[in-house]
C-alpha positions as CSV (number, residue, x, y, z in Angstrom):
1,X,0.0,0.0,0.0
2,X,2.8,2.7,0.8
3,X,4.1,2.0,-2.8
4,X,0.9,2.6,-4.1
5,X,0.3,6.1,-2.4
6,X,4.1,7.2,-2.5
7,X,3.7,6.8,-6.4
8,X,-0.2,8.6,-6.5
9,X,2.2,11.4,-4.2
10,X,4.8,11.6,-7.0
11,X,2.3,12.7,-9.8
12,X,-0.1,14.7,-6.9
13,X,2.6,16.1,-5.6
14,X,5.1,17.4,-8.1
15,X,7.0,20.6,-8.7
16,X,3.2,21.7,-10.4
17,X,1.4,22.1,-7.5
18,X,4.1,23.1,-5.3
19,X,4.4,26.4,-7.7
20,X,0.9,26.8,-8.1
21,X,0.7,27.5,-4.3
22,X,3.1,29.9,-4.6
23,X,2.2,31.8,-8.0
24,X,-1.4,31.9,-7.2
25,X,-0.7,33.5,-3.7
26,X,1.6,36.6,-5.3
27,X,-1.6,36.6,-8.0
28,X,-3.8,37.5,-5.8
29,X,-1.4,39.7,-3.8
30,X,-1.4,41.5,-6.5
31,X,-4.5,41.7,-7.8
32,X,-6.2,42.4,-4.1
33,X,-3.1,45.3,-4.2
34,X,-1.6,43.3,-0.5
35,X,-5.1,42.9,1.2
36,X,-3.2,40.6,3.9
37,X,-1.2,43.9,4.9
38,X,-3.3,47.1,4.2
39,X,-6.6,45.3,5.9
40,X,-4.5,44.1,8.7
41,X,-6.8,46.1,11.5
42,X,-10.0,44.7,9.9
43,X,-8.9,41.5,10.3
44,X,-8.5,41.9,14.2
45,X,-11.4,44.0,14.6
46,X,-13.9,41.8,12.9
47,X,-12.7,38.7,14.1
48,X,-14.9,39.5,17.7
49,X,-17.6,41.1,16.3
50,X,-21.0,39.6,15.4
51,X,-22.9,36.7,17.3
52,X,-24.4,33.6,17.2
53,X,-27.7,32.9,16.0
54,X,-30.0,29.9,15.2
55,X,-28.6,28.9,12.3
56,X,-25.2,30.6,12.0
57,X,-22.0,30.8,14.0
58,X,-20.6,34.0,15.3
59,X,-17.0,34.7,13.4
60,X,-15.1,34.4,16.1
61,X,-16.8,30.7,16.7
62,X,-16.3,29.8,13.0
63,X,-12.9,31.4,13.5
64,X,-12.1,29.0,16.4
65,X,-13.8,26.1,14.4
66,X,-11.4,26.6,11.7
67,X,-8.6,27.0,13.6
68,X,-9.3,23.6,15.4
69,X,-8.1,22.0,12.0
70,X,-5.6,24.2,11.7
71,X,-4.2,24.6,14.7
72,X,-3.4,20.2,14.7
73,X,-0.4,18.3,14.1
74,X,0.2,20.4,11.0
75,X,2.1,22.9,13.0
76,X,3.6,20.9,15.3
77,X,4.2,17.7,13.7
78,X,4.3,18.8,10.3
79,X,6.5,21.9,11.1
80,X,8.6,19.1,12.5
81,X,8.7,17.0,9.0
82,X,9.4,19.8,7.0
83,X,12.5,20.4,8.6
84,X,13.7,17.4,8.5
85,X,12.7,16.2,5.4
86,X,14.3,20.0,3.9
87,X,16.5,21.4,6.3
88,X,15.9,24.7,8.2
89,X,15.4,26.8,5.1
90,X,11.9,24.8,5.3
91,X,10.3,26.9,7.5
92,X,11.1,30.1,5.7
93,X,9.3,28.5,2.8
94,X,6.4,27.9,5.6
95,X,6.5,31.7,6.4
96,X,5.8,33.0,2.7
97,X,2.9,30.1,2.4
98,X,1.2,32.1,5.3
99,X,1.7,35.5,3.9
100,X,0.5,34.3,0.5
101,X,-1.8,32.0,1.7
102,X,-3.8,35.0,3.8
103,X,-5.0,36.6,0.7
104,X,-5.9,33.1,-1.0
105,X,-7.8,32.0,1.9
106,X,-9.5,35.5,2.0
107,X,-10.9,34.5,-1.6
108,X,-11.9,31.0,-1.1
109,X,-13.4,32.1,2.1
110,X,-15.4,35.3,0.1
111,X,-17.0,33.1,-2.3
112,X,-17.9,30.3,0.1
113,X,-19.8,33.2,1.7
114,X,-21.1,34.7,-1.6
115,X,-22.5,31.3,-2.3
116,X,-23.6,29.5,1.1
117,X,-27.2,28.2,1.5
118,X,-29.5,27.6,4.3
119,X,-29.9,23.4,4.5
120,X,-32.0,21.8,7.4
121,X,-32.2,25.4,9.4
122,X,-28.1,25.4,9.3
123,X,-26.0,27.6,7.2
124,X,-23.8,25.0,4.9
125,X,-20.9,26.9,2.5
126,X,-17.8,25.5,1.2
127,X,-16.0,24.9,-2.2
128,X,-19.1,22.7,-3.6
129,X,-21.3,25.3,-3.0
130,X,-20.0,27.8,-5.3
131,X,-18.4,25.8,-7.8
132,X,-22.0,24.4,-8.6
133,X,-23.4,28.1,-8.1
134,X,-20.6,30.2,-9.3
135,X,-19.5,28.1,-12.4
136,X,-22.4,26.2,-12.6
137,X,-21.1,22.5,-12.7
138,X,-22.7,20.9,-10.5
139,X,-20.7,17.4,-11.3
140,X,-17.3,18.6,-10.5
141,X,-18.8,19.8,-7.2
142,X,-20.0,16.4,-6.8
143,X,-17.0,15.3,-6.9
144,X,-15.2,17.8,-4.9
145,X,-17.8,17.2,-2.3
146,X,-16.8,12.9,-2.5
147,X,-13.0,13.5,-2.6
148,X,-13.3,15.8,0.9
149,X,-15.8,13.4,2.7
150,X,-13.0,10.1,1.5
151,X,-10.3,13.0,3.1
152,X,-11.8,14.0,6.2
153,X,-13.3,10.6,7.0
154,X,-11.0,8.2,6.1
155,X,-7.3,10.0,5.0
156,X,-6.9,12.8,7.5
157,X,-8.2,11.2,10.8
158,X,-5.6,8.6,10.6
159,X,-2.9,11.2,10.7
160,X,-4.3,13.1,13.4
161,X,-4.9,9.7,15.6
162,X,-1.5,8.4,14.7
163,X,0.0,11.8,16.2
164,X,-1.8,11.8,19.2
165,X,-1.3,8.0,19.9
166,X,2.5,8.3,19.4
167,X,3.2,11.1,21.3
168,X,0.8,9.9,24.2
169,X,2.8,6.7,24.2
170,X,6.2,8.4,23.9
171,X,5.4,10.6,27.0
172,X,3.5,8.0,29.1
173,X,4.1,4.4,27.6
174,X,0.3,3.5,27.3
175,X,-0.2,1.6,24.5
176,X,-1.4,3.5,21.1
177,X,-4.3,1.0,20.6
178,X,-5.8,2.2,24.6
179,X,-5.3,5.5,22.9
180,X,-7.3,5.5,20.0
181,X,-10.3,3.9,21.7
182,X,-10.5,6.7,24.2
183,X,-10.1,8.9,21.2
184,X,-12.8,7.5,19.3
185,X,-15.0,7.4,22.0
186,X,-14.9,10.7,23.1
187,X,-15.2,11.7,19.6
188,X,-18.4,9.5,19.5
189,X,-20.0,11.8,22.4
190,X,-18.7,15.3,20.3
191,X,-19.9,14.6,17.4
192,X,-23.3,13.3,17.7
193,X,-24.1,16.2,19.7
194,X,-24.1,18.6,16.6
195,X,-22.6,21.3,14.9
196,X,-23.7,24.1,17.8
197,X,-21.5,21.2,20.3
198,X,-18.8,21.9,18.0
199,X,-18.7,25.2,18.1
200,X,-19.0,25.5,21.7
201,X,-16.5,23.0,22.4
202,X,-13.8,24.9,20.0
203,X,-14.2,28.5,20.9
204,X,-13.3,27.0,24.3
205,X,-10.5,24.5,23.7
206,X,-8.6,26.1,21.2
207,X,-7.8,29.5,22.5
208,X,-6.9,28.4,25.2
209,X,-4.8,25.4,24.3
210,X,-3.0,28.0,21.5
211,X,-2.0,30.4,23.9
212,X,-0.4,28.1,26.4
213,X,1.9,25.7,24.1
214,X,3.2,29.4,22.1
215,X,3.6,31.1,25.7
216,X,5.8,27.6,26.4
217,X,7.6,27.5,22.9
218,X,8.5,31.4,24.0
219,X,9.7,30.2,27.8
220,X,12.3,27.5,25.5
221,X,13.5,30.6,23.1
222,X,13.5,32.7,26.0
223,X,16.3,30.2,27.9
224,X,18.2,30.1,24.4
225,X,17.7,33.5,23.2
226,X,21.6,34.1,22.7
227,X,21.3,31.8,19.7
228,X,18.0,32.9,18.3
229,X,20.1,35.2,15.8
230,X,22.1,32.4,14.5
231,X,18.5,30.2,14.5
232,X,17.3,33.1,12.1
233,X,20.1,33.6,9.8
234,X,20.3,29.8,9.4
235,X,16.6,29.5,8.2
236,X,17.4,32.4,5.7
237,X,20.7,31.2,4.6
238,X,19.3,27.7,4.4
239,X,16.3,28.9,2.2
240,X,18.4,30.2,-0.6
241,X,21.3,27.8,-0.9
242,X,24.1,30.5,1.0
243,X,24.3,28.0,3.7
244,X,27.4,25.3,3.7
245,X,25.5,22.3,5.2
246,X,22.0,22.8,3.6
247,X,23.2,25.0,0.5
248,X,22.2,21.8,-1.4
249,X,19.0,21.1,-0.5
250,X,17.2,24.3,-1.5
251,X,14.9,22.3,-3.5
252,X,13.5,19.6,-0.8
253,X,13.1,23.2,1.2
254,X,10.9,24.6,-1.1
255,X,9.3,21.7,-1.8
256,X,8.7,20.6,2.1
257,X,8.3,24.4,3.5
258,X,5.4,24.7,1.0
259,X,3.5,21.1,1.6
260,X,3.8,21.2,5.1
261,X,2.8,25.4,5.2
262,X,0.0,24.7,3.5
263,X,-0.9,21.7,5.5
264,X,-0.9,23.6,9.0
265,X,-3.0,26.7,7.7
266,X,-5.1,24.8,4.5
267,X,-5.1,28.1,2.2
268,X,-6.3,27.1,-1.2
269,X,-6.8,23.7,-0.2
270,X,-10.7,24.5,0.3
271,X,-10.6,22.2,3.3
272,X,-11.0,25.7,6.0
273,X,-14.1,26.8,3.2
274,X,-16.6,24.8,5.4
275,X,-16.9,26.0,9.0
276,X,-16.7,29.9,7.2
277,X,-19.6,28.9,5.5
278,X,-21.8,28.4,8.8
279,X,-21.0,32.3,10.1
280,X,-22.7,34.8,10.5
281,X,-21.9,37.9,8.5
282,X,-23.7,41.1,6.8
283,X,-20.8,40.8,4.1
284,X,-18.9,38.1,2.4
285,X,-15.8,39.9,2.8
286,X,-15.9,40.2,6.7
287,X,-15.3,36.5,7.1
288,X,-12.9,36.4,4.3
289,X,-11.0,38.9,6.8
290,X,-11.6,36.9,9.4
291,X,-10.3,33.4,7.9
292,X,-7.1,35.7,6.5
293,X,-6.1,36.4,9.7
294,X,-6.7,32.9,11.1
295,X,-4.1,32.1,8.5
296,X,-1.2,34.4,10.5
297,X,-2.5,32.9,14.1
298,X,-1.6,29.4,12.2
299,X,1.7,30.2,10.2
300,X,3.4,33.3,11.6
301,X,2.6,32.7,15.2
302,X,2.2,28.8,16.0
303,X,4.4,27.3,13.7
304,X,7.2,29.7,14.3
305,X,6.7,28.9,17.8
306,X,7.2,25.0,17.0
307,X,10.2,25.8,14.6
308,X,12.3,28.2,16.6
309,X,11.8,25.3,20.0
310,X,13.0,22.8,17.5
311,X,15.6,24.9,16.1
312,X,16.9,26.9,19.2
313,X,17.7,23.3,21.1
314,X,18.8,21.6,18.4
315,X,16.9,18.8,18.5
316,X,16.2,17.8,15.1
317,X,17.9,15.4,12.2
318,X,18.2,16.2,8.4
319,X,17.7,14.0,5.8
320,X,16.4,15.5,2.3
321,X,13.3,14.2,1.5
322,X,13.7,10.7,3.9
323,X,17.2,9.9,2.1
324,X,21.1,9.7,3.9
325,X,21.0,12.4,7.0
326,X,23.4,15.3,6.5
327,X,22.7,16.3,10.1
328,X,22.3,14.5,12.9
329,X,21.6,16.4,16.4
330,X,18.4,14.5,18.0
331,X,18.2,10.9,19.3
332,X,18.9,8.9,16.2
333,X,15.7,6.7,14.9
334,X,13.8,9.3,16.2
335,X,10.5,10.2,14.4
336,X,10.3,13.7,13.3
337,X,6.9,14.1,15.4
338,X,8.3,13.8,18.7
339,X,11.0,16.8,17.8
340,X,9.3,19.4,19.7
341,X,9.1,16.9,22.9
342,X,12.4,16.4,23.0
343,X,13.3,20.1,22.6
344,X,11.0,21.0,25.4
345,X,12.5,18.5,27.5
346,X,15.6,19.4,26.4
347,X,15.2,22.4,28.4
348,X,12.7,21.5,31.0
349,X,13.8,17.5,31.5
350,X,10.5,15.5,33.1
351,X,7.7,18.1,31.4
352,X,8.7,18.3,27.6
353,X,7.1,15.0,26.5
354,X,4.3,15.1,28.6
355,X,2.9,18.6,27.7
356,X,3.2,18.3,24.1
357,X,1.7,14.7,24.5
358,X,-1.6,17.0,26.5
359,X,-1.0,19.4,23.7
360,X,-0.8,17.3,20.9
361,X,-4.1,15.7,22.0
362,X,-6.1,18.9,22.9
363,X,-4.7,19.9,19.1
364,X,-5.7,16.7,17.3
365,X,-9.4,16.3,19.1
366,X,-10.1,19.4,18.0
367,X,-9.3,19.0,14.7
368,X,-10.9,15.4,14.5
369,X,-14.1,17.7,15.5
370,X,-13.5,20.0,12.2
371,X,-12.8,17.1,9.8
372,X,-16.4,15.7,10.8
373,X,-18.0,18.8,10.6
374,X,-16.4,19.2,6.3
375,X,-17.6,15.5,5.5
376,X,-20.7,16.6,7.3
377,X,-21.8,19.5,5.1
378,X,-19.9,18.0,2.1
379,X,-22.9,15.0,2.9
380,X,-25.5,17.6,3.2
381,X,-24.4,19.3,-0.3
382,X,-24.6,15.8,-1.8
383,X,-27.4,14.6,0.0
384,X,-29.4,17.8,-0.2
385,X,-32.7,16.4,-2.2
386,X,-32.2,13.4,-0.2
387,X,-34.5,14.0,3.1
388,X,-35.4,10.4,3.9
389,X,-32.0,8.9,3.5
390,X,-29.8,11.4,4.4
391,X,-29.9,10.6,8.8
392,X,-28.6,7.0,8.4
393,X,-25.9,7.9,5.8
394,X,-25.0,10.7,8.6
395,X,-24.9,7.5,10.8
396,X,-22.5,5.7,8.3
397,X,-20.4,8.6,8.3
398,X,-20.0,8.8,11.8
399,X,-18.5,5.0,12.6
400,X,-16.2,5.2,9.4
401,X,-14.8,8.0,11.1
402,X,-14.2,6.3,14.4
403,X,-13.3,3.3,12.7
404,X,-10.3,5.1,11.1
405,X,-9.8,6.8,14.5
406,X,-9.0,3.9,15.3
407,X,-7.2,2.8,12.6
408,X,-5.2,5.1,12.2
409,X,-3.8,5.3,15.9
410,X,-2.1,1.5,15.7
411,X,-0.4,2.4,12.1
412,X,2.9,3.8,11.2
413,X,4.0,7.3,11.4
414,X,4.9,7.0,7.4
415,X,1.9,5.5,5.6
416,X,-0.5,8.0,7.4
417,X,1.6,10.8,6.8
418,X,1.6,9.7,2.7
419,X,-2.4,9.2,3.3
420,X,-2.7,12.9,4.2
421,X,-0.5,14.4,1.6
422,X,-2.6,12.4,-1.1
423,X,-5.6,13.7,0.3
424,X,-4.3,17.9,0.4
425,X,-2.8,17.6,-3.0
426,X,-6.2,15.9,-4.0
427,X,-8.0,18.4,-2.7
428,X,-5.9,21.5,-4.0
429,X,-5.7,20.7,-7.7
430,X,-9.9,21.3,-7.9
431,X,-9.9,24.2,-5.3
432,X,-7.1,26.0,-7.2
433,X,-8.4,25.6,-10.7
434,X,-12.1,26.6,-9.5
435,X,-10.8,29.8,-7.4
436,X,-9.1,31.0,-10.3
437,X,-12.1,31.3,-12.7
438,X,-14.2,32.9,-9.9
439,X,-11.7,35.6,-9.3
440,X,-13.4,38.1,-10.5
441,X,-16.8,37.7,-8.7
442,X,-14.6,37.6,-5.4
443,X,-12.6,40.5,-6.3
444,X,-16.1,42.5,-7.2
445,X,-17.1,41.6,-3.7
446,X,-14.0,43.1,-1.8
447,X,-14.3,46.5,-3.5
448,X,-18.0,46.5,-3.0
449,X,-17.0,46.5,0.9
450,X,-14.1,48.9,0.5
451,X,-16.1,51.2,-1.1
452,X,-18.5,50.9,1.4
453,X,-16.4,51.5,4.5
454,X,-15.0,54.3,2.1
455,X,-18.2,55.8,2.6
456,X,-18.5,55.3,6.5
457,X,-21.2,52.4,6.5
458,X,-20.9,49.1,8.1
459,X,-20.7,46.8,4.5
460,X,-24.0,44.9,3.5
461,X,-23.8,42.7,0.6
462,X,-26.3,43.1,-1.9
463,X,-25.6,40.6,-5.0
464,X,-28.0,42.3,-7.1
465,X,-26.2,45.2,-6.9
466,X,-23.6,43.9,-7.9
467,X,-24.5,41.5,-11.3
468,X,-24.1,38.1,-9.1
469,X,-26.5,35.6,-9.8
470,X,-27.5,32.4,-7.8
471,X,-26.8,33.7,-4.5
472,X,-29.9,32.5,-3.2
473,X,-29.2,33.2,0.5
474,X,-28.6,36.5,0.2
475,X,-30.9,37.2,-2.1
476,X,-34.2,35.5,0.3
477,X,-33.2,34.0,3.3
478,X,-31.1,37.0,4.8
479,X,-33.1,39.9,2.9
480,X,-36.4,38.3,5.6
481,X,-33.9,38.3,8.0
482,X,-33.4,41.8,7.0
483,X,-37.3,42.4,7.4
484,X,-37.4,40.5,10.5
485,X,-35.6,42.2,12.7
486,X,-36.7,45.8,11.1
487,X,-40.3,44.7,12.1
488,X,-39.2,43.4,15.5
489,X,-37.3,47.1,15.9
490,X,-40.8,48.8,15.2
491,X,-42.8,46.6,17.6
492,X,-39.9,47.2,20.2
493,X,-40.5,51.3,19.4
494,X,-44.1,50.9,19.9
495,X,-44.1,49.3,23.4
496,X,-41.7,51.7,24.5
497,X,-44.6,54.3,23.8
């Protein structure tokens, strides 16, 4: 079976899509004229506005939902592979995938907005949605919709189990079968509680859970901060070849920085399109914002965090793209997943391998959470003419997902890893290709808001008004919202006289 993948990974994967990520992202940082940098203060500002309602998700909550896939293993374990699989110059490559990758999730996230329906009194959005909508093919959204339910059911989960089982066992010695059976049981109790669960359970768990590993990764730097220089200029020199031990390996660092960068934040990948879909916003654009910034929380902050601990302590091996080592500073045989333990025990001997075993779960439940919620409304875009039979194919996807919990938690670190990139590169190609034909509906939409905060009003989107067609939500459900809460504001006025 690893054969099998590696070789799907070889064509998935190639120097293509590896560029794509990177010429699309200066595209659109073009085109948007740096909207990651000039809308900066929006970014913050709207991320803790708005609220919840019946059927929709406050941004921040969507916000937290999204970064409880984000914020996983990809920035601690995956940070962790791309160094050693391409040196430190990795993580540089890792730094431009978030600054690019802001202003591609901002357009993914717009149209997923622009297009997002009201199924079964829930808002549902994502990259099906407005690839059927937007460029009316309603096949290839079938399809996209099929590929992320196989991902987030079956290719992902094993990843995220196989971290959290490892590094459980590493720090604790209980056995990584115990492991996934508490996992999958717990995630049993999460999941058939709901989407509103969900949401309740990230906005909770995830802040808090951020904050404390990057306030540890900053006690680590802060013990070695004589050397972070040298840590900086390595990455840098590393990057572009000027470096005498990695000046060779410039390739595998592009190659790895980007992969693993757009792993931990999901930009373009249209896997981060579906909790955006479920928030509550006047315009499109606010939660494009929003899921932009979510994007520096992921990249600049957290998986700098991971790769300056790694980095700083030295505890980390080299070997380009899995072959010979060329460096060899951690315990050797180690797997590159349990880096960031043994450079925070490095430092603090008897806590480092425990916390980011805690840490490493809290990340990974979390994002187990997430991936259910995609398949979820990927099911409900699929299913969505389906009433009768759509509750016991919910059921269905539920135990496939704690089967491969399971499953996943007992295999090896290698063939789940290869199981994940297959399902991102998947996953990318459509995304990619779709985004790019709809640029010019999403770039409407963000000068429709700048003009409007140009003009001192809080942005409403009005598709109309704009020549957009077949965006039905906006166009009934949230105009009787609209009405709705004007009447309710006039019946409020009228009992106060």
């Amino acid at each position: 079976m690893q054969n099998v993948v590696d070789s799907l990974n070889s064509y998935i994967w190639s120097p293509a899509l590896v560029f794509f990520f990177l010429i699309i992202g200066i595209f659109y940082t073009v085109a948007t004229r740096f909207l990651q940098i000039r809308h900066l203060k929006d970014m913050v500002v709207l991320t803790f506005k708005g609220k919840d309602s019946e059927a929709g998700l406050s941004p921040f909550k969507a916000l937290s939902m999204s970064l409880g896939s984000r914020v996983g293993t990809g920035t601690i374990a995956g940070v962790a592979t791309a160094i050693a699989f391409g040196g430190p110059g990795a993580v540089f490559w890792i730094w431009m995938m978030g600054l690019l990758g802001a202003v591609s999730s901002f357009i993914e996230i717009t149209l997923t907005q622009v297009y997002k329906s009201k199924i079964r009194g829930e808002y549902r959005g994502g990259v099906p949605f407005y690839i059927e909508k937007g460029l009316k093919m309603r096949k290839t959204a079938n399809l996209f919709a099929f590929v992320t339910i196989i991902v987030m059911a079956v290719l992902w989960p094993t990843l995220q189990a196989n971290t959290i089982a490892v590094s459980v066992h590493q720090a604790f010695g209980i056995s990584t079968a115990f492991t996934g059976g508490i996992l999958a049981i717990i995630l049993a109790i999460i999941i058939f509680g709901g989407v509103k669960r969900l949401g309740r359970v990230a906005e909770t768990v995830v802040p808090t859970m951020a904050i404390i590993y990057v306030l540890i990764c900053l006690v680590i730097v802060g013990f070695n901060l004589v050397h972070l220089p040298g840590v900086i200029m390595l990455i840098l020199k590393s990057a572009f070849g000027a470096d005498s031990v990695f000046g060779g390996v410039v390739g595998s660092a592009i190659t790895w920085g980007v992969q693993r960068g757009a792993f931990s934040h999901a930009a373009g990948i249209g896997s981060e399109t579906f909790e955006a879909g479920a928030a509550e916003v006047s315009h499109p654009a606010k939660q494009g914002l929003v899921q932009a910034f979510s994007v520096y929380l992921t990249t600049l902050v957290i998986c700098s965090a991971t790769a300056f601990t790694i980095l700083i302590t030295g505890m980390y091996n080299v070997s380009p793209d899995g072959g010979a080592f060329i460096t060899s500073n951690a315990a050797a045989g180690e797997d590159p997943s349990v880096y960031t333990q043994l450079a925070v025990e490095s430092v603090i001997p008897g806590f480092g391998t425990a916390f980011l075993a805690i840490a490493l779960f809290f990340f990974g439940f979390t994002t187990l959470m997430s991936y259910y919620y995609k398949a979820e409304t990927c099911l409900a875009f699929i299913n969505r003419n389906r009433e009768k039979s759509f509750e016991w194919i919910l059921h269905m996807l539920k135990l496939i997902l704690l089967v491969t919990v399971f499953y996943g938690s007992v295999q090896s670190g290698k063939i789940v890893w290869a199981l994940g990139d297959l399902g991102m590169g998947s996953m990318a190609w459509l995304n990619l290709i779709a985004i790019l034909f709809m640029t010019k509906t999403a770039l409407k939409v963000l000068r429709d808001y700048e003009d409007q905060k140009k003009e001192g009003k809080d942005p409403v989107f009005d598709p109309k008004k704009l020549g957009i067609k077949d965006a039905d939500f906006w166009e009934k459900d949230y105009q009787s919202m609209v009405k709705e809460d004007e009447t309710n504001t006039v019946k409020q006025v009228h009992v106060r006289m």
